[in-house]
Each structure stands twice: as structure tokens, then as C-alpha cells.
C-alpha positions in Angstrom: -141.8 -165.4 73.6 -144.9 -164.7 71.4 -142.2 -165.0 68.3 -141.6 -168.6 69.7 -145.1 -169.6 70.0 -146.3 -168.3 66.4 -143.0 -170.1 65.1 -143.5 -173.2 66.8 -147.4 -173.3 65.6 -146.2 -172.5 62.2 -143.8 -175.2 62.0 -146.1 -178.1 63.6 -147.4 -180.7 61.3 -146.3 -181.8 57.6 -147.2 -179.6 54.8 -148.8 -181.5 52.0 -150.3 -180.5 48.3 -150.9 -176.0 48.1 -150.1 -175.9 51.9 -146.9 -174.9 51.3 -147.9 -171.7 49.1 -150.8 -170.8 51.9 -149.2 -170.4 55.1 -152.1 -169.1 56.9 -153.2 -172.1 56.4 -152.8 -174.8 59.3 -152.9 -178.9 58.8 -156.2 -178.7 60.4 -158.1 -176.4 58.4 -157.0 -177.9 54.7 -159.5 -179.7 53.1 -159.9 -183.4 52.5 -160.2 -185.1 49.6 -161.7 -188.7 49.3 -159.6 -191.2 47.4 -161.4 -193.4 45.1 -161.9 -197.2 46.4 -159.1 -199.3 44.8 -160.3 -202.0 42.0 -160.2 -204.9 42.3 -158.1 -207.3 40.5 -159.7 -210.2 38.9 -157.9 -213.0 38.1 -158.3 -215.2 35.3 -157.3 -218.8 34.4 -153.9 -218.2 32.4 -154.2 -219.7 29.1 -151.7 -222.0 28.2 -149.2 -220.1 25.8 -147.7 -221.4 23.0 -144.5 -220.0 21.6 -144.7 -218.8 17.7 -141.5 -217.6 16.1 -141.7 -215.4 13.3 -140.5 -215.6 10.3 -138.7 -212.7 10.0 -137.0 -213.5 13.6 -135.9 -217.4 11.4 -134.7 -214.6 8.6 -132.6 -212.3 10.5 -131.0 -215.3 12.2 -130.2 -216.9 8.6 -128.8 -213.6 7.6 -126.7 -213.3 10.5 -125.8 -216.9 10.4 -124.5 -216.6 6.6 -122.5 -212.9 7.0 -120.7 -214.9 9.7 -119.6 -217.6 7.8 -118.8 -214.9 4.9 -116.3 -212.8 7.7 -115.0 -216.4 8.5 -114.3 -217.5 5.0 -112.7 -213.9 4.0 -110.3 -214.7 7.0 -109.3 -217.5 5.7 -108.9 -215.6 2.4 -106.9 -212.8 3.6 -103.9 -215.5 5.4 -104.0 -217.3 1.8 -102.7 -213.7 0.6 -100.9 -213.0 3.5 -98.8 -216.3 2.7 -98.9 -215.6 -1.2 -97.4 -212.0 -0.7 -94.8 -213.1 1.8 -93.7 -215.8 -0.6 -93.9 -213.2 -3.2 -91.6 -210.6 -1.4 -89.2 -213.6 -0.8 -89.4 -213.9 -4.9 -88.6 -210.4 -5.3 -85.7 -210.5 -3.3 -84.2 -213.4 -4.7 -84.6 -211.9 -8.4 -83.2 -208.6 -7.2 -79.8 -210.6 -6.0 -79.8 -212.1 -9.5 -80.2 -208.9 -11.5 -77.5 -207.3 -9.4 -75.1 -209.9 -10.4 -76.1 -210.2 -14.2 -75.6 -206.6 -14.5 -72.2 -207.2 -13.3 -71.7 -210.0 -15.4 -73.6 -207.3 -18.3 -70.6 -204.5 -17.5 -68.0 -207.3 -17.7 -68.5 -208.6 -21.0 -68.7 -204.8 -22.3 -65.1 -203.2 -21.0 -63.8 -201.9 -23.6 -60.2 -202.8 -22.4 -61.1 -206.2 -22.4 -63.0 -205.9 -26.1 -59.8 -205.0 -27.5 -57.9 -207.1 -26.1 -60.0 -210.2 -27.5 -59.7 -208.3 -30.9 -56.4 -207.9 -31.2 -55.4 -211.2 -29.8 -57.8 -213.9 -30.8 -59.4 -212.6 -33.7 -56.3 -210.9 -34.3 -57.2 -207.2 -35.3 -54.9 -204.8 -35.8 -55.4 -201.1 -35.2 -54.8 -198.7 -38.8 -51.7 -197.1 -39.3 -51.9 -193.2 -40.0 -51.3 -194.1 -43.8 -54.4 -196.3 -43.6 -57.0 -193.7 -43.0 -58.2 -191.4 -45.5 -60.6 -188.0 -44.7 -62.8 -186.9 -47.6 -63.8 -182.8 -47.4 -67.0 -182.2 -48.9 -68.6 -178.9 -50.1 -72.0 -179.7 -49.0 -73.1 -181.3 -46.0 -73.9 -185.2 -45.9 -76.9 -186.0 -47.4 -78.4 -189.4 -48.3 -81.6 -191.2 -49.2 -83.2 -194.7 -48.7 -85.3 -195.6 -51.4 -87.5 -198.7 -50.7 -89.3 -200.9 -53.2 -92.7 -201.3 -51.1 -94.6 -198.4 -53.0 -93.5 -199.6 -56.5 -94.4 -203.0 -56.1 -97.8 -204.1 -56.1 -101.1 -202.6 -55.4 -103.8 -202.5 -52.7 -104.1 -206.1 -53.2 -100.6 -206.8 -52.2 -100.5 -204.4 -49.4 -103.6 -205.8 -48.1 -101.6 -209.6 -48.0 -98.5 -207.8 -46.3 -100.8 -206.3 -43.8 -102.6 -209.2 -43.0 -98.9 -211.5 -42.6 -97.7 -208.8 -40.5 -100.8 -209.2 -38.2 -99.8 -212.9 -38.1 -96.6 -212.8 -37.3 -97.5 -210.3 -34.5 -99.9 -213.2 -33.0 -97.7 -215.8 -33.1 
């Protein structure tokens, strides 16, 4: 019963502040401490206030108000190209149809059977006979030459006016 007691004495009463490390200590017996008086608020007359903006504030919105007009306007950009490519890829397809068939048009007009056949019957060719075809042997291999006239003729003066009309007719 004495356990009881010493346990119910122990646990009367709220613990506050270094109580609760001291507990030989009963609510009784801690000390007081005075609380300071609290102030007093004055009041004042409120002074009227007037709103200033700053500058910077007028900047930032100016800024902000111009890069949203630049994201607008580089929408409006980016459809243009949208449009333009699309009309574009149409392009590209419609020339790709048009090569394919002028290639086939291309292999046509070179068949050989068909070649020979114009040949021999509108121009009128004929193929040569076995008698008509002669073979020449040679002891050394082929050899030829190409002389041109362009270093004999003329000096730096006349290679100076062929340069300059070959630069012309390259810019025309």
C-alpha cells in the first residue's frame, strides 16, 4: 500500500520546465518565476498609403509582355512551315511519279532491239557482210597522240584573253 501512496504522490500535479529531470521535486516546492508585465500597444493614426510601382516591377512586366508575343508569333511561324513542308512533301511525291515514268520512257527509247530496228528500216542500214570487215595485226600496241595548237599560238597576252572569255562564258 505504501508503493500506492508514493506512486500516487509522485504522479499528482503537471510537471512543467526541469521538473521532469528532478523528481524529488513536487509542484509545490518548484520555484516561481515572475513574468514580465505585457506592453502595451499603442496605436497610431494610419497614414494614408499611397501605392508606388517600381520601375523594375513596369520592366519585368514589359519583358514578359514582349517574350509572350515572341512565343505567339513563332507559333504562328512554325504552322507557316508546317503548311510549307506538307505542300513540299506533296511536291516530292508528285516529281518522284514523274521520274519513275521518264525513266521508263529513258529505257524505252534505248532498247537496242528497237535501235536496230529503226536503223535498218527507216534509215535503212544494213549490217556488213564478212567480206566487208577487215582486221589489221600490229606489232606494237596502239599508240596515238593529240597534238593541240593552244601552246604554239600566242603568248601570255593571248592566254590571258582566253582565260578571261572562258570566265565569261562560265557567268553567263
Amino acid at each position: 500500500m505504501a508503493a500506492k501512496t508514493a506512486q500516487a504522490e509522485y504522479m499528482t500535479g503537471a510537471v512543467y520546465g526541469n521538473l521532469a529531470y528532478a523528481p524529488e521535486l513536487t509542484y509545490e516546492e518548484a520555484p516561481e518565476y515572475e513574468l514580465p508585465a505585457p506592453r502595451e500597444k499603442v496605436r497610431t493614426a494610419a497614414a494614408p498609403r499611397t501605392r508606388i510601382v517600381s520601375a523594375f516591377s513596369v520592366l519585368g512586366f514589359a519583358c514578359a509582355a514582349v517574350l509572350m508575343v515572341m512565343v505567339l508569333l513563332s507559333y504562328v511561324r512554325l504552322a507557316e512551315i508546317s503548311v510549307t513542308t506538307t505542300q513540299l512533301e506533296n511536291q516530292l511525291v508528285e516529281l518522284s511519279k514523274e521520274e519513275k515514268a521518264l525513266t521508263v520512257e529513258y529505257e524505252k527509247a534505248f532498247n537496242l532491239a528497237a535501235v536496230e530496228d529503226y536503223a535498218v528500216h527507216k534509215l535503212g542500214m544494213v549490217k556488213p557482210s564478212d567480206s566487208q570487215i577487215k582486221t589489221i595485226s600490229m606489232k606494237y600496241g596502239d599508240k596515238a597522240e593529240v597534238l593541240s595548237d593552244s601552246g604554239i599560238k600566242g603568248g601570255a597576252v593571248s592566254r590571258a584573253a582566253e582565260f578571261l572569255s572562258s570566265l565569261l562564258t562560265y557567268f553567263k
